[in-house]
Residue frames as qw, qx, qy, qz and C-alpha x, y, z in Angstrom:
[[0.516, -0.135, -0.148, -0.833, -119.52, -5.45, 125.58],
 [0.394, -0.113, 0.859, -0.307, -121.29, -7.57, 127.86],
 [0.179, 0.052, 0.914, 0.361, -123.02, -10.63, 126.04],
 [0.214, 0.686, 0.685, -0.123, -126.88, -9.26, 126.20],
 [0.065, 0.791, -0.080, -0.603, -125.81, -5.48, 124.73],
 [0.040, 0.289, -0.787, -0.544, -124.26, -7.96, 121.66],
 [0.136, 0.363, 0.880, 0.275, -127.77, -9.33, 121.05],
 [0.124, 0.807, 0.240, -0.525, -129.60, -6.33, 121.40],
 [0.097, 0.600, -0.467, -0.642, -126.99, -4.78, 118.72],
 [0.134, -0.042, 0.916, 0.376, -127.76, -7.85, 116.38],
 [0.226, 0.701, 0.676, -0.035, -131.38, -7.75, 116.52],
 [0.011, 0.780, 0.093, -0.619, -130.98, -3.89, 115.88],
 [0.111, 0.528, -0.509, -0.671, -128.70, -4.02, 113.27],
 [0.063, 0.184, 0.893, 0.405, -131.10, -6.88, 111.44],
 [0.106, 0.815, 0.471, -0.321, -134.16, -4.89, 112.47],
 [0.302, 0.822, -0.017, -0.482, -132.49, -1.81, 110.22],
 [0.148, -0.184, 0.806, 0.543, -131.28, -4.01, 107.75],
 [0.122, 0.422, 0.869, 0.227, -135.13, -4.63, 107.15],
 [0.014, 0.593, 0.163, 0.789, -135.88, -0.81, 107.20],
 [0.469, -0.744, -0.403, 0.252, -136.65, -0.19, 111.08],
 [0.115, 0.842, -0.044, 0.525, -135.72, 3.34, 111.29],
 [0.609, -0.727, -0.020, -0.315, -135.68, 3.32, 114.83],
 [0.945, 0.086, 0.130, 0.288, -133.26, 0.51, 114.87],
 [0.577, 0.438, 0.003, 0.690, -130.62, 2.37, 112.97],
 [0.218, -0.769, 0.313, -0.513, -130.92, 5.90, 115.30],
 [0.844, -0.527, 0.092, -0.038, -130.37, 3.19, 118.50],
 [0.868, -0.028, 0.033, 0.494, -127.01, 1.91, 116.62],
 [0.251, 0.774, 0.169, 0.555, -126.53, 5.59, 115.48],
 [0.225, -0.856, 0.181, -0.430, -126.83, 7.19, 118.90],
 [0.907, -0.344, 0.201, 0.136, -124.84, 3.64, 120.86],
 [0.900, -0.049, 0.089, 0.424, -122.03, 4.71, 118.48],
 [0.116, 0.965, 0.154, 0.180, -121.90, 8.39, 117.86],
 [0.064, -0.988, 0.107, -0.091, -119.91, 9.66, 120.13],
 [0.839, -0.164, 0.388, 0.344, -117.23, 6.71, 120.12],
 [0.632, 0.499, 0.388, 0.450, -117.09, 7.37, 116.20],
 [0.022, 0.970, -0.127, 0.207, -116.63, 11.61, 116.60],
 [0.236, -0.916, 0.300, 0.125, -114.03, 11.33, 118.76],
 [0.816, 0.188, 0.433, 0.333, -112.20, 8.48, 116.58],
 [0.582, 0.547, 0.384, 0.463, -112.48, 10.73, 113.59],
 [0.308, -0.922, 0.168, 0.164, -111.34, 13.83, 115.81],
 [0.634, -0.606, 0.323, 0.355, -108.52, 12.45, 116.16],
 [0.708, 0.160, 0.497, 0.475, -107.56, 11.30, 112.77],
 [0.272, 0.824, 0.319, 0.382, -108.55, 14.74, 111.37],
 [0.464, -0.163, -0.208, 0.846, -107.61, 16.94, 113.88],
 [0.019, 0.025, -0.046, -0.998, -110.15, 19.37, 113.15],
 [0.380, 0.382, 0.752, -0.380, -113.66, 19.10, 114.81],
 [0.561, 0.547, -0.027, -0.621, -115.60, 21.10, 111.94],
 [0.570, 0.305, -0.695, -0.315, -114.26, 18.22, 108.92],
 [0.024, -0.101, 0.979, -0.177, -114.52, 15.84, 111.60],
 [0.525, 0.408, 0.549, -0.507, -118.84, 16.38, 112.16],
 [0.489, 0.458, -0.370, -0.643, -118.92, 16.49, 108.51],
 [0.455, 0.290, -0.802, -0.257, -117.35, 13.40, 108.00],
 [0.197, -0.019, 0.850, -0.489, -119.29, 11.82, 110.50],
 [0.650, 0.346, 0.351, -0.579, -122.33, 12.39, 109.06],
 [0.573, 0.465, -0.541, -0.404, -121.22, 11.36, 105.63],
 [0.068, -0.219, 0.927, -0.297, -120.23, 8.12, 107.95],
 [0.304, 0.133, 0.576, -0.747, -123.76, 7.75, 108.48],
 [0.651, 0.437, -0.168, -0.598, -125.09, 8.19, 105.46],
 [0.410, 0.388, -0.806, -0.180, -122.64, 5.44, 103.98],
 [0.238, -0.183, 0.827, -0.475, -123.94, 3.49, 107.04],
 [0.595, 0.307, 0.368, -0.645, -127.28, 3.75, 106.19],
 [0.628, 0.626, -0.103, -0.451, -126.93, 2.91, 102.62],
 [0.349, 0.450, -0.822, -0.008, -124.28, -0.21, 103.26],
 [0.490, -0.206, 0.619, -0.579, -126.11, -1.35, 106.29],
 [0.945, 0.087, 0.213, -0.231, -128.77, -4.04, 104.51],
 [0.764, 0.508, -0.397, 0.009, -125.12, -5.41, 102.70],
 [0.171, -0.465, 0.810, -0.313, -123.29, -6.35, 106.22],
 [0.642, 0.144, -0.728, -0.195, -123.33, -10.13, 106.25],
 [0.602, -0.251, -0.704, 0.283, -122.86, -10.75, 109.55],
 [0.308, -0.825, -0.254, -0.399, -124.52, -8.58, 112.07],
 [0.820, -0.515, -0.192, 0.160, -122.13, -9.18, 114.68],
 [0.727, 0.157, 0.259, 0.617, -119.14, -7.42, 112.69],
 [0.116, 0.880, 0.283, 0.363, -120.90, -4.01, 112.77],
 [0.319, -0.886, 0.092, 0.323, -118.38, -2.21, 115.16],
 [0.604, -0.237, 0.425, 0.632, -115.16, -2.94, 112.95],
 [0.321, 0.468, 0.509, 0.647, -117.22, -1.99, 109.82],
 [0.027, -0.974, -0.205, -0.093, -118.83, 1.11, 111.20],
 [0.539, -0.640, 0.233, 0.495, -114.76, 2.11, 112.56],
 [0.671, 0.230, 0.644, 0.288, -114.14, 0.83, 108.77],
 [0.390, 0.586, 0.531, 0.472, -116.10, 3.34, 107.05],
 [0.315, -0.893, 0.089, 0.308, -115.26, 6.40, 109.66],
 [0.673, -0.395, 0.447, 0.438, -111.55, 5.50, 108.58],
 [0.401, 0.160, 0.490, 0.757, -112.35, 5.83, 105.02],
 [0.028, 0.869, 0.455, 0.191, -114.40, 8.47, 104.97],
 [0.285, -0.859, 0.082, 0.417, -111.66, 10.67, 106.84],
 [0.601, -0.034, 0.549, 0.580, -108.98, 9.38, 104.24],
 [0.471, 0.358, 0.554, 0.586, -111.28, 10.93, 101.92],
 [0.104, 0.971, 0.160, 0.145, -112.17, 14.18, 103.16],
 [0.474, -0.692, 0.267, 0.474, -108.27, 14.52, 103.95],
 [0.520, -0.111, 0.573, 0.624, -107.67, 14.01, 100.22],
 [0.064, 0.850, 0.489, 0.186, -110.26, 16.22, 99.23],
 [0.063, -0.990, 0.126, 0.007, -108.85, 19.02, 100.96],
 [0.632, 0.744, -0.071, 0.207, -105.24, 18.02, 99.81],
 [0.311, -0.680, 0.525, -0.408, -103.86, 17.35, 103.23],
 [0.795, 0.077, -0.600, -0.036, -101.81, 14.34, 103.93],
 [0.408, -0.637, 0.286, -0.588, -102.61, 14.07, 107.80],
 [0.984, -0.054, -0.056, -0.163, -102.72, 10.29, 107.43],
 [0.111, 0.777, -0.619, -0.010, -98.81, 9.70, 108.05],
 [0.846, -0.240, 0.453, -0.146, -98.93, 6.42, 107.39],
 [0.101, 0.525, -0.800, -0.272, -96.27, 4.39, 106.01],
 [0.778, 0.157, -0.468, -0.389, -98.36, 1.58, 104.30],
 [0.973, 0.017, -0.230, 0.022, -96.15, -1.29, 104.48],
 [0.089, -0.792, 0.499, -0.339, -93.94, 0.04, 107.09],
 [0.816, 0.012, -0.567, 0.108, -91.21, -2.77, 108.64],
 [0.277, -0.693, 0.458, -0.483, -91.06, -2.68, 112.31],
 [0.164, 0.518, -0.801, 0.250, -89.61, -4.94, 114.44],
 [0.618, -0.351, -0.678, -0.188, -91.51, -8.03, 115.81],
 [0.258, -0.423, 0.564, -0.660, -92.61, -7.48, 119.61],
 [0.253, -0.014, -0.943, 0.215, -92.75, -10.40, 121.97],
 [0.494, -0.605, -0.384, -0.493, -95.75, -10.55, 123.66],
 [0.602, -0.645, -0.381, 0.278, -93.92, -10.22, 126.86],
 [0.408, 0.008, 0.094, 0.908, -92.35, -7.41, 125.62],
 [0.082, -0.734, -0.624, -0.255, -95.55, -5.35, 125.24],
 [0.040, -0.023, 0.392, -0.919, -95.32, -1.70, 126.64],
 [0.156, -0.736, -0.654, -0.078, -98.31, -1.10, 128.85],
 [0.082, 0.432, -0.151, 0.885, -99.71, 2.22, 129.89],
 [0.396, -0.529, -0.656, 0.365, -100.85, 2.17, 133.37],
 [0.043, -0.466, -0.199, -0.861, -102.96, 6.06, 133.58],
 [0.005, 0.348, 0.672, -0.654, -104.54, 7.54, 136.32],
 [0.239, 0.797, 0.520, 0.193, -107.96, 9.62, 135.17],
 [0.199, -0.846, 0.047, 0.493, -106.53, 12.85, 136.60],
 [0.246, -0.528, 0.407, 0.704, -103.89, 12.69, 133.64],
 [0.504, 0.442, 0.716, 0.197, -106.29, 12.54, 130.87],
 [0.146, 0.965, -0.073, -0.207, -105.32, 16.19, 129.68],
 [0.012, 0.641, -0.722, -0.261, -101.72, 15.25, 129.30],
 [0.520, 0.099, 0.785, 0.322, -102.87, 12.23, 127.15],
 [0.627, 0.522, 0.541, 0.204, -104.44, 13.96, 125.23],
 [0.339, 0.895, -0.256, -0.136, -102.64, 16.81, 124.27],
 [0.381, -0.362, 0.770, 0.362, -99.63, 13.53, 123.84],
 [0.630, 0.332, 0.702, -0.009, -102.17, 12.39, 121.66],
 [0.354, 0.915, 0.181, -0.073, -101.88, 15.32, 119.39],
 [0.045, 0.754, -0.604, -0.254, -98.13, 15.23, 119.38],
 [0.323, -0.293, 0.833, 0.340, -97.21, 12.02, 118.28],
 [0.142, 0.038, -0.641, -0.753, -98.57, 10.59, 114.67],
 [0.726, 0.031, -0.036, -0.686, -101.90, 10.15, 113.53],
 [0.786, 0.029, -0.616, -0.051, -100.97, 6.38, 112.30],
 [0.325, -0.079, -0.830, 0.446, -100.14, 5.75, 116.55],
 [0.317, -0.024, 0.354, -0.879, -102.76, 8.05, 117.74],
 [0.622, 0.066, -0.514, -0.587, -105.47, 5.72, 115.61],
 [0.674, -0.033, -0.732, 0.095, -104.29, 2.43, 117.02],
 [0.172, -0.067, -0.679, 0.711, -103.86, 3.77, 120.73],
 [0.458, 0.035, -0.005, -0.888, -107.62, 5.41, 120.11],
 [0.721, 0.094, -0.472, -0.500, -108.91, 2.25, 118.68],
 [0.656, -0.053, -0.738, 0.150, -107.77, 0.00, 121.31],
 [0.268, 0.011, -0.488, 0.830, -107.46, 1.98, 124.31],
 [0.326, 0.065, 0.208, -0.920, -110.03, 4.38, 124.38],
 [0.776, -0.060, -0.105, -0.620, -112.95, 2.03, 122.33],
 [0.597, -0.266, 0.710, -0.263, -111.59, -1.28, 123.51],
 [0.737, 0.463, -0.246, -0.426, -111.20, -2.96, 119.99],
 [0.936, -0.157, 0.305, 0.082, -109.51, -6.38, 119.66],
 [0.144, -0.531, 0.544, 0.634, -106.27, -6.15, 117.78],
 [0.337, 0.345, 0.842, 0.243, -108.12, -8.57, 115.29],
 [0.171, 0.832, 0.470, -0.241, -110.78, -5.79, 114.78],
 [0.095, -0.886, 0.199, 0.408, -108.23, -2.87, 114.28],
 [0.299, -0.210, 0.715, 0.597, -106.33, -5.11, 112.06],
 [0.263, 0.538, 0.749, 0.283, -109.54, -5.20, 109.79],
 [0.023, 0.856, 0.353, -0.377, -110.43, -1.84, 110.09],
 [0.404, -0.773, 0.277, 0.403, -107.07, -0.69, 109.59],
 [0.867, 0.489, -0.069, -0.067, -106.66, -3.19, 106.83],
 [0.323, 0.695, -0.636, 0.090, -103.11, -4.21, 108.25],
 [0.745, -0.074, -0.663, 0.024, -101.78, -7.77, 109.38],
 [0.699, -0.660, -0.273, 0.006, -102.03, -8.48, 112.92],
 [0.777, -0.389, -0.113, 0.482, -98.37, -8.15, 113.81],
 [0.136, 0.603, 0.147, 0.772, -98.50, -4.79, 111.80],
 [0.345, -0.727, -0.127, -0.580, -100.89, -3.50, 115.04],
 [0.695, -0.612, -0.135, 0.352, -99.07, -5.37, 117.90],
 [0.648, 0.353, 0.127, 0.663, -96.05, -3.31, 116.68],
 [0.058, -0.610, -0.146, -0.777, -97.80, -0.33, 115.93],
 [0.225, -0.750, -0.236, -0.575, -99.02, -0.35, 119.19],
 [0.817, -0.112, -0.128, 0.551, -96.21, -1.48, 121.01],
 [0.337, 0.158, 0.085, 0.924, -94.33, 1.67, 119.49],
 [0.101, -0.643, -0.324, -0.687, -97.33, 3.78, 120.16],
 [0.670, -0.694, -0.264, 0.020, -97.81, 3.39, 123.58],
 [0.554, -0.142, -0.066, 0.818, -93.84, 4.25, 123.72],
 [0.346, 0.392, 0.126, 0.843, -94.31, 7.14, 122.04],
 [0.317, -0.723, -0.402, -0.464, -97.45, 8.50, 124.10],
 [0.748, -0.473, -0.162, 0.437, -94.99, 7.80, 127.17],
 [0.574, 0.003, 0.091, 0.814, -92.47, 9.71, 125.85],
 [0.264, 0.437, 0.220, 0.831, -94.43, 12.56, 124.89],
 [0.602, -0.755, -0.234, -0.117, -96.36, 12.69, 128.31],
 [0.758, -0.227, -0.037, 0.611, -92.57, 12.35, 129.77],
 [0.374, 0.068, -0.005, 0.925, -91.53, 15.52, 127.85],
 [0.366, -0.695, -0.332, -0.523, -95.05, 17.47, 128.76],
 [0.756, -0.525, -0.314, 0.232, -94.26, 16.73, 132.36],
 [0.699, -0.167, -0.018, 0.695, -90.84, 18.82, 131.98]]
């Protein structure tokens, strides 16, 4: 985000920390449609996904004058998407979240990194790869890829240690290969 769009968002998000309505619809409608398809994904079903968006919102609205540091507001607004699916997936008694907590994966070198080098044309076959391989790689490859989070960010969001998400998204990017690879056949 180029450096004036990150003071804009700061004055905003301290303008609706001090009740500026207005304020809060600008961050509202600057992250909307980032946040829907986020929580698409994780859900997998648009109709629980607009729900839980709005409930997103709401919590926004009503957590918004407690963010400390105005500058922090994409990780925490990703934050409270994240739980907020968690909890309408345990509400309806569906463990979609296939995430293995404290799962041990192998350290990846940082010249070891798979990259994914995409044309736009194949942005059908990512995303129906995106729908075959797990939610816990679809998340990270969403959160970095598509909104351009910092691993730093995604670890906080995500609430796992940094070398948890180079991993994770190491192995994710494999898998999205692989699953574009067998779409292709």
């Amino acid at each position: 985000m180029p450096r004036l769009e990150q003071i804009r968002e700061q004055v905003d998000v301290i303008r609706a920390q001090l009740g500026d309505d207005e304020a809060f619809m600008r961050l509202a409608d600057s992250y909307y449609p980032r946040l829907l398809h986020y929580v698409r994904r994780l859900l997998r079903d648009a109709e629980t996904a607009d729900d839980v968006l709005q409930e997103t919102w709401v919590a926004a609205y009503r957590g918004l004058p407690r963010l400390k540091e105005p500058e922090r507001l994409r990780p925490w607004l990703y934050g409270i998407a994240r739980n907020q699916a968690r909890n309408a997936l345990r509400r309806e008694d569906r463990a979609r979240l296939d995430y293995v907590e404290d799962e041990v994966l192998e350290a990846v070198p940082a010249d070891e990194e798979e990259t994914l080098d995409l044309r736009a044309e194949q942005a059908a076959q990512v995303h129906r790869a995106l729908d075959r391989i797990s939610t816990a790689h679809a998340e990270v490859l969403i959160l970095c890829c598509v909104n351009g989070l910092s691993y730093e960010e995604i670890a906080e969001i995500t609430k796992m240690k940094l070398g948890t998400v180079r991993s994770r998204l190491h192995y994710a990017k494999r898998a999205l290969r692989e699953a574009m690879e067998a779409d292709e056949q």
